[in-house]
VOPAGU-2260 file (C-alpha; in pm, 1 decimal, decimal comma):
REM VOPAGU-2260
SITE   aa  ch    i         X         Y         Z
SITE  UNK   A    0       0,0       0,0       0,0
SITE  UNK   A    1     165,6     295,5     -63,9
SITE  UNK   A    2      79,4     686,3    -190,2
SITE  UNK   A    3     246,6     965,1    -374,7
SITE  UNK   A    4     196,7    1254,5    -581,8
SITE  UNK   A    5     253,8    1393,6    -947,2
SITE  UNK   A    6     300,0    1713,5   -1050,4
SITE  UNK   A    7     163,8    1856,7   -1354,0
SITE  UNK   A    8     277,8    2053,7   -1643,3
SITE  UNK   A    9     113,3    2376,6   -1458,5
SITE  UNK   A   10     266,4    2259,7   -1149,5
SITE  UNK   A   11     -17,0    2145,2    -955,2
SITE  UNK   A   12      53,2    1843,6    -708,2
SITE  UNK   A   13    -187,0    1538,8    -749,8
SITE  UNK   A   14    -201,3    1319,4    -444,3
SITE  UNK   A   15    -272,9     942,2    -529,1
SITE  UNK   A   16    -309,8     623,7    -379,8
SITE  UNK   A   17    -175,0     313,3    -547,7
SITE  UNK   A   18    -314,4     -47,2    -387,4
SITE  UNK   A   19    -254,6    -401,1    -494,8
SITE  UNK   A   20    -109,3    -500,1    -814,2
SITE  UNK   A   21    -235,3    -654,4   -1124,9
SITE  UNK   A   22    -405,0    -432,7   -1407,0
SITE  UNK   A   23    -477,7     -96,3   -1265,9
SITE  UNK   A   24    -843,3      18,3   -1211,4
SITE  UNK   A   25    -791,0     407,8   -1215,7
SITE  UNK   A   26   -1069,5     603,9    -950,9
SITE  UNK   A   27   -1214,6     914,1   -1010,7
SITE  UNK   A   28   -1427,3    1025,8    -744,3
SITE  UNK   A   29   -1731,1    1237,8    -714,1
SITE  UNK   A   30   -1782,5    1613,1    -627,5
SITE  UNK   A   31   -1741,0    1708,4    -376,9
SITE  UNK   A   32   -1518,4    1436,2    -225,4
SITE  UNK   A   33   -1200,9    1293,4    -207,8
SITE  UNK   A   34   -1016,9     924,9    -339,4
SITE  UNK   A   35   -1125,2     830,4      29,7
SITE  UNK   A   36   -1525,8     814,3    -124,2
SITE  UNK   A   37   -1312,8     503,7    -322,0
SITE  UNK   A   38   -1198,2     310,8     -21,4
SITE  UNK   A   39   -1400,3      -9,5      -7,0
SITE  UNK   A   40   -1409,4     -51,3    -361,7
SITE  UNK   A   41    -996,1     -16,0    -387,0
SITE  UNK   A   42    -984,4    -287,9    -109,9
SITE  UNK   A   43   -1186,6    -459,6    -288,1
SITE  UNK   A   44   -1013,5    -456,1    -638,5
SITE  UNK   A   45    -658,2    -489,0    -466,6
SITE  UNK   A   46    -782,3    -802,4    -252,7
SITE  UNK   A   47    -899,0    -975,2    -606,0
SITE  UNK   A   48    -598,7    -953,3    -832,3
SITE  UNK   A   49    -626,8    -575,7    -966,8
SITE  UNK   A   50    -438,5    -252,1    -909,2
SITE  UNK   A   51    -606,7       0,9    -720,4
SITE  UNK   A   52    -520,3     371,3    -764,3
SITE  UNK   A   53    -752,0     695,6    -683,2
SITE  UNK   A   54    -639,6    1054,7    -670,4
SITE  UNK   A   55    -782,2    1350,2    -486,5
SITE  UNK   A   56    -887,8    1565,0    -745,1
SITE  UNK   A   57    -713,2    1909,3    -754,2
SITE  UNK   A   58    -884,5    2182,4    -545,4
SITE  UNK   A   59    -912,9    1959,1    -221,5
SITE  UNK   A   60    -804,4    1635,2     -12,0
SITE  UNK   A   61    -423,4    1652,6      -4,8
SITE  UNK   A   62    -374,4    1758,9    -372,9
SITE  UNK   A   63    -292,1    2107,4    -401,0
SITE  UNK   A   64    -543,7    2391,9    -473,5
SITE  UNK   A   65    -479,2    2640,2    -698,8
SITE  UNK   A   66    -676,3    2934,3    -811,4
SITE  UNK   A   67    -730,2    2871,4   -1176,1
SITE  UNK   A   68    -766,4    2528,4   -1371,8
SITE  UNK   A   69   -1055,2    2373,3   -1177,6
SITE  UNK   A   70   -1237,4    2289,5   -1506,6
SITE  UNK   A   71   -1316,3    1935,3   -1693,1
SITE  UNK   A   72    -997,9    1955,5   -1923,8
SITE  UNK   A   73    -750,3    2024,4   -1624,1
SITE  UNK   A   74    -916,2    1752,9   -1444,5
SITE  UNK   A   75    -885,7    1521,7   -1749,8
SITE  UNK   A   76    -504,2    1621,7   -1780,1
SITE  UNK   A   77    -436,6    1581,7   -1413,9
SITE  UNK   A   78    -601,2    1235,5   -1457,8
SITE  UNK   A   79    -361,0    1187,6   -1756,8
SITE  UNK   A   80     -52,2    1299,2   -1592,4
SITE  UNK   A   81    -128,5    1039,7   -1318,7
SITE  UNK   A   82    -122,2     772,9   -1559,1
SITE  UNK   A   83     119,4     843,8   -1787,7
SITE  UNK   A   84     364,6     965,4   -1507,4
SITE  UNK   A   85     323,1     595,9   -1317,5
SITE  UNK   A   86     335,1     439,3   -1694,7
SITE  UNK   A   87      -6,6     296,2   -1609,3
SITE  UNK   A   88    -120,3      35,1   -1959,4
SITE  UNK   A   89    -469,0    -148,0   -2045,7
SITE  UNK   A   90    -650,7      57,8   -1787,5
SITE  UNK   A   91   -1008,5       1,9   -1631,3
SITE  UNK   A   92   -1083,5     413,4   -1582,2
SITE  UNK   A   93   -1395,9     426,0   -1279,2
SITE  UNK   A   94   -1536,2     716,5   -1244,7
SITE  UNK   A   95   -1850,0     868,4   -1045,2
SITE  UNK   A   96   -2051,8    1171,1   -1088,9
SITE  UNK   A   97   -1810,7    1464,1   -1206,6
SITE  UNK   A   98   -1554,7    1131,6   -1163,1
SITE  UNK   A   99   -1761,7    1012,1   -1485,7
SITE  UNK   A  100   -1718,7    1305,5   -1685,6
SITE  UNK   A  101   -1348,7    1317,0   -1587,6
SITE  UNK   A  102   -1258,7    1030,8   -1743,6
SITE  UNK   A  103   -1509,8    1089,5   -2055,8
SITE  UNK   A  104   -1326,7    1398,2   -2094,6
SITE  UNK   A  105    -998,8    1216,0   -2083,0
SITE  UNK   A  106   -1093,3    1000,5   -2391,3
SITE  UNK   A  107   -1197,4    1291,7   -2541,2
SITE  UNK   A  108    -852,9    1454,7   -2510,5
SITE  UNK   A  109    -572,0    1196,8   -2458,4
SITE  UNK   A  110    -771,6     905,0   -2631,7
SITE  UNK   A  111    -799,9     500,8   -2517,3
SITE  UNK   A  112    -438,4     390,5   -2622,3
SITE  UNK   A  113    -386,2     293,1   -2213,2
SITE  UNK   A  114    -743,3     238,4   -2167,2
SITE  UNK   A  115    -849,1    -115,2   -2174,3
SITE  UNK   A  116   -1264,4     -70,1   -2021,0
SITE  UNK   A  117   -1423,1     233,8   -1834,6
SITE  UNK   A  118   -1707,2     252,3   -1567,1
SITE  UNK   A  119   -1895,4     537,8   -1523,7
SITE  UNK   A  120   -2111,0     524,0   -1214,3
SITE  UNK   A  121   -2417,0     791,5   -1140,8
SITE  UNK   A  122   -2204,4     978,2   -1378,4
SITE  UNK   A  123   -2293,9    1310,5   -1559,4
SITE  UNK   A  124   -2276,5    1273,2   -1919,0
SITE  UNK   A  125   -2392,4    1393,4   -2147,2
SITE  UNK   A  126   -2472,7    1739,7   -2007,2
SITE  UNK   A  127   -2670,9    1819,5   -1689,6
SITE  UNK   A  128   -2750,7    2181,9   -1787,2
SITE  UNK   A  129   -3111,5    2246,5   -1964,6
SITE  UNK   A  130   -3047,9    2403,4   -2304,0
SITE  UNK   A  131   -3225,0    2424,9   -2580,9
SITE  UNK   A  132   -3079,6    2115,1   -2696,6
SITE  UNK   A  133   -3121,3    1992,3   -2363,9
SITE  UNK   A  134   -3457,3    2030,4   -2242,7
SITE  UNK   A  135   -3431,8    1764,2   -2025,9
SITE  UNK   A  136   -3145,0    1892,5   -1809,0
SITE  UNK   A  137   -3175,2    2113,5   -1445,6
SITE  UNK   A  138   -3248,0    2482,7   -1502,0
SITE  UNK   A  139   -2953,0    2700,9   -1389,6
SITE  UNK   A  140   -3103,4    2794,6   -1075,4
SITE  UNK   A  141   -3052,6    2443,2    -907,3
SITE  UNK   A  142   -2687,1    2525,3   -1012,7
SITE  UNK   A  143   -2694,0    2872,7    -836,4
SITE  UNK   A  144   -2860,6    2686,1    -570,3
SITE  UNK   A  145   -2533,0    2510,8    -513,8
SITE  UNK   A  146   -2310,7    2811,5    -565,4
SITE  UNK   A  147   -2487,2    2977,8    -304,2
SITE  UNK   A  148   -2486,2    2685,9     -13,2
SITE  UNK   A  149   -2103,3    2655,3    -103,5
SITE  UNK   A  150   -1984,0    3041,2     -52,4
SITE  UNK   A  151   -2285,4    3072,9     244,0
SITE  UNK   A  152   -2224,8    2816,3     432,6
SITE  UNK   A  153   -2077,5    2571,4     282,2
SITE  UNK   A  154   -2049,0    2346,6     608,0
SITE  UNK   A  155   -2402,9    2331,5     651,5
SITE  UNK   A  156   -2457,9    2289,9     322,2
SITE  UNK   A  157   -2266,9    1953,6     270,5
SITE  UNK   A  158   -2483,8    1863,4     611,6
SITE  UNK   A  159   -2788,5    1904,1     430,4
SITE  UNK   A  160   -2651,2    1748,6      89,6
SITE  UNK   A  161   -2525,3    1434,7     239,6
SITE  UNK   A  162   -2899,1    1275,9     307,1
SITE  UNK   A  163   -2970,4    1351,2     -53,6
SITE  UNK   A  164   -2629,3    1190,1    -220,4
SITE  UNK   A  165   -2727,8     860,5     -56,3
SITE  UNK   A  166   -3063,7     862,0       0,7
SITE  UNK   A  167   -3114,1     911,6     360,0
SITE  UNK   A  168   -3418,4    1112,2     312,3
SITE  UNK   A  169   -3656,3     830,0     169,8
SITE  UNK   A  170   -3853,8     641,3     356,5
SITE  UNK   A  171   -3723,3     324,9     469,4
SITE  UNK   A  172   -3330,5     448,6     465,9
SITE  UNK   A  173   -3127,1     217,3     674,4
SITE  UNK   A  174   -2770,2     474,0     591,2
SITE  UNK   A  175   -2599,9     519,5     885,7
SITE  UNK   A  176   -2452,8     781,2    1035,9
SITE  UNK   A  177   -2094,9     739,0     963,7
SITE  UNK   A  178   -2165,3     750,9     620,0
SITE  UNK   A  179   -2304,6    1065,0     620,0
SITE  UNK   A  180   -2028,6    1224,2     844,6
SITE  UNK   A  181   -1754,0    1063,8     614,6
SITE  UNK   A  182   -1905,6    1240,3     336,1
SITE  UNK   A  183   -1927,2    1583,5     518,8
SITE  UNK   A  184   -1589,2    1546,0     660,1
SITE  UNK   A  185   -1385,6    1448,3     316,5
SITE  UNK   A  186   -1600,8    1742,3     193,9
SITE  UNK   A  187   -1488,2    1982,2     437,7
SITE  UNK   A  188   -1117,2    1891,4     277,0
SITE  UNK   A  189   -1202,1    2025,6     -27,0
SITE  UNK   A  190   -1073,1    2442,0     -47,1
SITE  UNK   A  191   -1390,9    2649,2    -133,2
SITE  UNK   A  192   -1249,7    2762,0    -487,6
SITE  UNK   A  193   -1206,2    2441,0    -647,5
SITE  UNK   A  194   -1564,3    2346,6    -483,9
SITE  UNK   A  195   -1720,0    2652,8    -646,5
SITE  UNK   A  196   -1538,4    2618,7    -966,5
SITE  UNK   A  197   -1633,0    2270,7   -1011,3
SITE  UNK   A  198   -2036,9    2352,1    -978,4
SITE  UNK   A  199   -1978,5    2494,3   -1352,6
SITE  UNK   A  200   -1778,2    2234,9   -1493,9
SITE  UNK   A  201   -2012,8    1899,8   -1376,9
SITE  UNK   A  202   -2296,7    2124,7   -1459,5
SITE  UNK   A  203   -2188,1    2302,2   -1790,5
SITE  UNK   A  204   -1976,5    2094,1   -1985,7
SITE  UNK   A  205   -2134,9    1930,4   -2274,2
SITE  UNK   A  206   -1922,8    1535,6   -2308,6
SITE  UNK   A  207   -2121,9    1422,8   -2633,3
SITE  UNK   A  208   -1875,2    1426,9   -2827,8
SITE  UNK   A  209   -1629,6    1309,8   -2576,9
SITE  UNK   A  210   -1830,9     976,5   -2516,6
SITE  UNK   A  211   -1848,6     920,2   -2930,2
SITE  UNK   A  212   -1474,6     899,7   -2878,1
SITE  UNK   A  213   -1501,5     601,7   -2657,9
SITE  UNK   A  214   -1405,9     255,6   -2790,1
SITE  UNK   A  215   -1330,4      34,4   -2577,4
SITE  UNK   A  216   -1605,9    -171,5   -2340,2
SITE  UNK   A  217   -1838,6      62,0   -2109,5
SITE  UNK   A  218   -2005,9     -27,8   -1843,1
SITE  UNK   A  219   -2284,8     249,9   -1715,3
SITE  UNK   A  220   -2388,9     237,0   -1342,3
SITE  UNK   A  221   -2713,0     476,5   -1233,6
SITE  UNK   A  222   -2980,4     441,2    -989,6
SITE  UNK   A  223   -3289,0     545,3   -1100,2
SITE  UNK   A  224   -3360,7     729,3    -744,1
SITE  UNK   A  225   -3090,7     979,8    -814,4
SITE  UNK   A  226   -3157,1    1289,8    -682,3
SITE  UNK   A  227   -2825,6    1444,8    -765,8
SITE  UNK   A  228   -2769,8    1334,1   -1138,5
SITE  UNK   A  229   -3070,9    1233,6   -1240,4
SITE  UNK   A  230   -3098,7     904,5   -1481,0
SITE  UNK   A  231   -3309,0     980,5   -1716,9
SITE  UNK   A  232   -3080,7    1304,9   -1801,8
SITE  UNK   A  233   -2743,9    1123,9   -1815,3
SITE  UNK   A  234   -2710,3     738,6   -1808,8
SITE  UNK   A  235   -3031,3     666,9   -1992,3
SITE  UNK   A  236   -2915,7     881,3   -2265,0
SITE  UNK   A  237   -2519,4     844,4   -2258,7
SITE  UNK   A  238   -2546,1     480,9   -2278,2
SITE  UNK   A  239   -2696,2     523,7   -2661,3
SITE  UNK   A  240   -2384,3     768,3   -2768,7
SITE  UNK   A  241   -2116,9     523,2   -2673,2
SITE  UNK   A  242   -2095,1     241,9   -2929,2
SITE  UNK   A  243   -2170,6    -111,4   -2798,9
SITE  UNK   A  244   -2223,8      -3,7   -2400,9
SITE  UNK   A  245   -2393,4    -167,8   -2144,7
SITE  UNK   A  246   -2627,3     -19,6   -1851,5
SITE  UNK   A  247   -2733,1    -160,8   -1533,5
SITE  UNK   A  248   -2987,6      38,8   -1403,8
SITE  UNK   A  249   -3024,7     -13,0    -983,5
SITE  UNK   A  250   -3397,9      55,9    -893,5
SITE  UNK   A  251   -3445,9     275,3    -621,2
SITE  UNK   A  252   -3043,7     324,4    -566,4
SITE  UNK   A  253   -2944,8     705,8    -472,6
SITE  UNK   A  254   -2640,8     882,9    -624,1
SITE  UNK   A  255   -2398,2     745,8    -360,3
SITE  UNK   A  256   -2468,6     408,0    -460,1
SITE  UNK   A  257   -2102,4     262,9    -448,8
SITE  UNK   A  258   -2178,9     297,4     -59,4
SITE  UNK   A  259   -2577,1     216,7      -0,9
SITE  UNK   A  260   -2523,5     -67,1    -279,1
SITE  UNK   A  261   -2214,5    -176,3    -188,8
SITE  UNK   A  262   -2217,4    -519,7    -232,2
SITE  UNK   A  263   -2419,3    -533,2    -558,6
SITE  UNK   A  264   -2171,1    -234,8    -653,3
SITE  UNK   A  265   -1838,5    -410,1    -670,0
SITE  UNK   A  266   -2015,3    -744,0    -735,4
SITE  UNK   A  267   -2058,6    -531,4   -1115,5
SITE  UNK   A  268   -1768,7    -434,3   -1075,3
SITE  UNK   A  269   -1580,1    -742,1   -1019,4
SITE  UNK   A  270   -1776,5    -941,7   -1280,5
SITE  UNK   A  271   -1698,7    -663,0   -1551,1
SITE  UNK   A  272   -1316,7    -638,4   -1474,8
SITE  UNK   A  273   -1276,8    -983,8   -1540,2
SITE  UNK   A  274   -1496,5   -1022,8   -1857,1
């Protein structure tokens, strides 16, 4: 078990951890969390023959955070630097929420030549933002919405979010309440900048064409109770762009379903790493 960091052509340091060995399953984790949100899943790939490495995205966790560059196509090259910089070959790229457009956006820009599969979990392509070519997306002000608990209060704010992410607010929830203090505490890691920044780029980016660039075997993830990034915006329609991929639709699942569904989760997971 061991971690390290990269450094990047704008000289941003990229914290990582690097588990196991075998072929590497590459983690990109959700706003607004950390590689920690990765954790069981890592164990999980490491303990069955795979290589697990996650970084902390750059903004929060222990990468640095700089002022500019918290955008899709920095986060893509960070991604890229972490590969290419630990020579990392026929990758399996995971990736949830903003995670999931992260890696679509790395296809887009550095291509599949180390890319073996990819996973994309509750992820948020193609574009969560109603336009006019998108008027099934979330109207800006749920987006200002966000802005607004972030620079308020943004403590409070990931209080309130966490019941949402995993669906603690339905009836019937049996989350507990470590789960929902893990996710406000690797929040509270994460420097208010890079938080804000971020709203725009999960919310604004369009990753069409970025997923028509994929080639290699998909796997899409999404519960259909997904009150963060809803299904019918992103999976359900992502799924038909990229040549050839599968969905597995979890009924009832919230957005933080690598935790509530664990077991089913990497049971996916596991089954689609070694196909």
């Amino acid at each position: 078990m061991t971690t390290g960091h990269v450094t990047t052509s704008d000289n941003t340091d990229i914290f990582f951890k690097d588990w196991g060995s075998g072929q590497p399953v590459v983690f990109s984790h959700g706003w607004p969390l950390t590689a920690d949100a990765w954790d069981d899943t890592m164990m999980m790939v490491a303990d069955n023959g795979f290589r697990g490495i996650a970084h902390d995205r750059r903004g929060g966790g222990r990468s640095s955070q700089p002022w500019e560059g918290n955008d899709l196509d920095h986060y893509a090259d960070d991604l890229a630097e972490v590969i290419e910089q630990n020579d990392l070959n026929d990758v399996v790229l995971v990736g949830h929420s903003t995670g999931g457009g992260e890696i679509t956006r790395y296809v887009g820009r550095h291509g599949t030549d180390r890319v073996a599969k990819m996973v994309l979990v509750g992820a948020i392509p193609p574009l969560m933002l109603k336009t006019k070519n998108n008027p099934e997306g979330l109207p800006m002000e749920v987006f200002d919405q966000l802005r607004e608990g972030v620079k308020d209060d943004r403590s409070q704010f990931y209080l309130d979010l966490a019941p949402q992410f995993f669906g603690a607010n339905r009836k019937g929830s049996d989350v507990s309440q470590g789960i929902l203090d893990d996710f406000w505490e690797q929040c509270m890691t994460v420097g208010i900048k890079g938080a804000y920044d971020c709203i725009e780029a999960f919310s604004e980016t369009d990753l069409t064409d970025d997923l028509k660039a994929i080639d290699v075997p998909t796997l899409f993830i999404h519960g259909d109770d997904d009150q963060i990034v809803p299904f019918a915006d992103a999976s359900k329609k992502a799924v038909k762009i990229v040549k050839d991929a599968e969905l597995k639709v979890y009924p009832g699942a919230p957005h933080g379903l690598f935790e509530t569904e664990q077991d089913k989760f990497q049971g996916d997971l596991l089954n689609f790493l070694r196909s």
